[in-house]
PLY file of the C-alpha trace (Angstrom):
ply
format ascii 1.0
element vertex 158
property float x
property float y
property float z
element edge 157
property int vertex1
property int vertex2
end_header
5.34 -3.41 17.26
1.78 -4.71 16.17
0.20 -5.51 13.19
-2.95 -5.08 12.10
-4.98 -7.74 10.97
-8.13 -8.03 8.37
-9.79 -10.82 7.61
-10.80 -9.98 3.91
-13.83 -11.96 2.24
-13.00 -13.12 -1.31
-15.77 -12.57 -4.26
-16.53 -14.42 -7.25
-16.67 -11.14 -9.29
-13.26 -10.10 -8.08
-11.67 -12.96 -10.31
-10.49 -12.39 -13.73
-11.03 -14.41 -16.92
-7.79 -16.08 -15.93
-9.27 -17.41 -12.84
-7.18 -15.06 -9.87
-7.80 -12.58 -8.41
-7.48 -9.36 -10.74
-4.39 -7.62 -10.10
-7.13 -4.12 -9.80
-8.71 -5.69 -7.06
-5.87 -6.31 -4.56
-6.37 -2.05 -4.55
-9.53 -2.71 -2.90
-8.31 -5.67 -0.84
-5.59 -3.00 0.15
-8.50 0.17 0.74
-10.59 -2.40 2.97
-7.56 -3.37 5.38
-6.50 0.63 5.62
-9.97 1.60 6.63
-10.57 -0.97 9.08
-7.10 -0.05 10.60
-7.32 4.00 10.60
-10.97 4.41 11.01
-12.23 1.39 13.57
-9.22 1.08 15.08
-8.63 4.72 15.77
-8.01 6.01 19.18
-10.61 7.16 21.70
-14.62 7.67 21.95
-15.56 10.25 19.70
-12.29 10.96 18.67
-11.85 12.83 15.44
-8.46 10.76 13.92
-7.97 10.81 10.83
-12.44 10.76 10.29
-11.46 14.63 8.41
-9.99 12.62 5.61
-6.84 11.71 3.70
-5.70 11.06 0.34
-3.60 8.04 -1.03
-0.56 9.51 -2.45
1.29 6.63 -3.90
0.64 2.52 -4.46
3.14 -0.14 -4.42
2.32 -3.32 -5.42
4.67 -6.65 -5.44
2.40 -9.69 -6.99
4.40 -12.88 -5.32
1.64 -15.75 -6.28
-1.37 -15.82 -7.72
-4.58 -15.71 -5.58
-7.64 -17.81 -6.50
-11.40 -17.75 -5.08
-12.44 -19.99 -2.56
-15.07 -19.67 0.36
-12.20 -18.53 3.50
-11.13 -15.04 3.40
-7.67 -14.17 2.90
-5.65 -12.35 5.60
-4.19 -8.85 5.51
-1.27 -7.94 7.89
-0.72 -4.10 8.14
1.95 -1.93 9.58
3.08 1.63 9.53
6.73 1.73 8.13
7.10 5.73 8.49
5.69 8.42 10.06
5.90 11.78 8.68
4.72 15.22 10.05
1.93 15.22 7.39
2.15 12.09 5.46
2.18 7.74 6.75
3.12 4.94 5.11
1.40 1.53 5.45
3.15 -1.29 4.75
0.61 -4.71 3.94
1.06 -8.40 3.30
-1.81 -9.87 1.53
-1.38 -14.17 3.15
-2.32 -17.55 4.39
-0.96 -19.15 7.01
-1.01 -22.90 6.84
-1.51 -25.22 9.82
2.24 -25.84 9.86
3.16 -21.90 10.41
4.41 -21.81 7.17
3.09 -18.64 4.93
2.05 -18.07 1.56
2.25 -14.43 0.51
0.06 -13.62 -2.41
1.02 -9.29 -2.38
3.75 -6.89 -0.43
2.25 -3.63 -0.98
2.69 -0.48 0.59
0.26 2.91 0.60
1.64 6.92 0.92
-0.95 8.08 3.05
-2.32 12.00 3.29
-4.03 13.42 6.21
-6.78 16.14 4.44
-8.90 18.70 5.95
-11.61 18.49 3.57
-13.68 21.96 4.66
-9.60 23.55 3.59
-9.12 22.03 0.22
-5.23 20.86 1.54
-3.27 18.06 3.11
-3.25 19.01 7.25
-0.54 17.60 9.44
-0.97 14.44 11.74
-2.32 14.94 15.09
-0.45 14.52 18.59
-3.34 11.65 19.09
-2.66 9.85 15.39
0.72 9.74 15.67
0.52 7.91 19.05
-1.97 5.45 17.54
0.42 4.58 14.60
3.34 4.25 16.51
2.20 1.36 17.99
2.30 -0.19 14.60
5.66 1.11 13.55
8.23 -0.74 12.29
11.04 1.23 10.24
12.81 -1.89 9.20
13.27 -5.94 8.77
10.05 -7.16 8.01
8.27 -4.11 7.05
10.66 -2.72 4.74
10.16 -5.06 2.77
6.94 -3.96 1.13
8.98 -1.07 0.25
11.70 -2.44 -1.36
12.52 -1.66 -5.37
13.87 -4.85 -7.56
11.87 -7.62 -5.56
8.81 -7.53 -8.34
6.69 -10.55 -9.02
5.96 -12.82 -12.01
2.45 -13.38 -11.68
0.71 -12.18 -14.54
-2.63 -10.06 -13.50
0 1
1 2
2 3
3 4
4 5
5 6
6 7
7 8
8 9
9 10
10 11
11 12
12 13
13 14
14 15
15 16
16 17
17 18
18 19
19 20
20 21
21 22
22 23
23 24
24 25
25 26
26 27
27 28
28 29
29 30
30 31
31 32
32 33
33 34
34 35
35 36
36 37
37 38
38 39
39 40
40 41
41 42
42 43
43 44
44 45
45 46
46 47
47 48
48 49
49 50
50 51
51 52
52 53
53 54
54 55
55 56
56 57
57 58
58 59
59 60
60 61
61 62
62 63
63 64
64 65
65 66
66 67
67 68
68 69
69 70
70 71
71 72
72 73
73 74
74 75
75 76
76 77
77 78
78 79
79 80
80 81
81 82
82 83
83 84
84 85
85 86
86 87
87 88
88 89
89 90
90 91
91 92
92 93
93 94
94 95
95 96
96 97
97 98
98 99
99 100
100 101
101 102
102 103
103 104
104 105
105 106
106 107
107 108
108 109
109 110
110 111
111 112
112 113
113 114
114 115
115 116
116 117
117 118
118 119
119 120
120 121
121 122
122 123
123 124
124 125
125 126
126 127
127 128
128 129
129 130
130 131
131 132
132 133
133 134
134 135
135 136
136 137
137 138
138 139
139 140
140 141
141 142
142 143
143 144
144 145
145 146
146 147
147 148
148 149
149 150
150 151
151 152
152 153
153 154
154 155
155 156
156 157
């Protein structure tokens, strides 16, 4: 299994007047990784995957430690953790990793992704093509599930 990974830039505006990262702005932390990883990343020249469009279904959020601006970005680990015939789910960590190996993990999110056919109006199924491409980012369980988990909520105030 791999893992995606985005290098995110931090911005002064995307503090708060408690001086982390606004709890709002991990969504967009979360929105940059996804595209980079569906959209850049997507399979073949020319290929149409997942460029008809898709909807966010559901957020899940975990705040673990507070996140404060400085000049290196922060790095964004993602992962499908299920497949469905017309829905995804991507797992993220939101990290550093310090010289030692050791990790600090600021978020544990996960997204419900939708495949759409805009021109329809309606959620479409995933593609033959997609589904290959997110398969080699699966991983149904240990690490990835636990972006998913209920009960393992943080106490950072955002």
């Amino acid at each position: 299994m791999s893992r995606h990974i985005y290098r995110c830039p931090l911005r002064w505006s995307d503090m708060d007047a408690f001086g982390h990262v606004n709890n709002v702005v991990f969504l967009r932390y979360l929105e940059e990784a996804r595209i980079d990883f569906m959209f850049r990343l997507a399979p073949g020249d020319g290929s149409p995957s997942f460029a008809g469009g898709s909807v966010v279904a559901r957020h899940e959020i975990d705040y673990k430690l507070p996140l404060v601006h400085r000049h290196e970005p922060v790095t964004i680990e993602s992962w499908v953790t299920k497949i469905g015939a017309a829905s995804l789910t991507i797992a993220y960590e939101v990290k550093d990793t310090d010289a030692d190996g050791s990790e600090r993990v600021y978020v544990r999110a996960s997204t419900v992704v939708v495949p759409y056919d805009l021109e329809a109006g309606r959620p479409r199924r995933i593609s033959a093509e997609e589904k290959s491409f997110l398969q080699e980012y699966l991983d149904d369980g240990g690490a990835g599930d636990r972006a998913g988990r209920r009960g393992t909520r943080g106490a950072v105030a955002a």
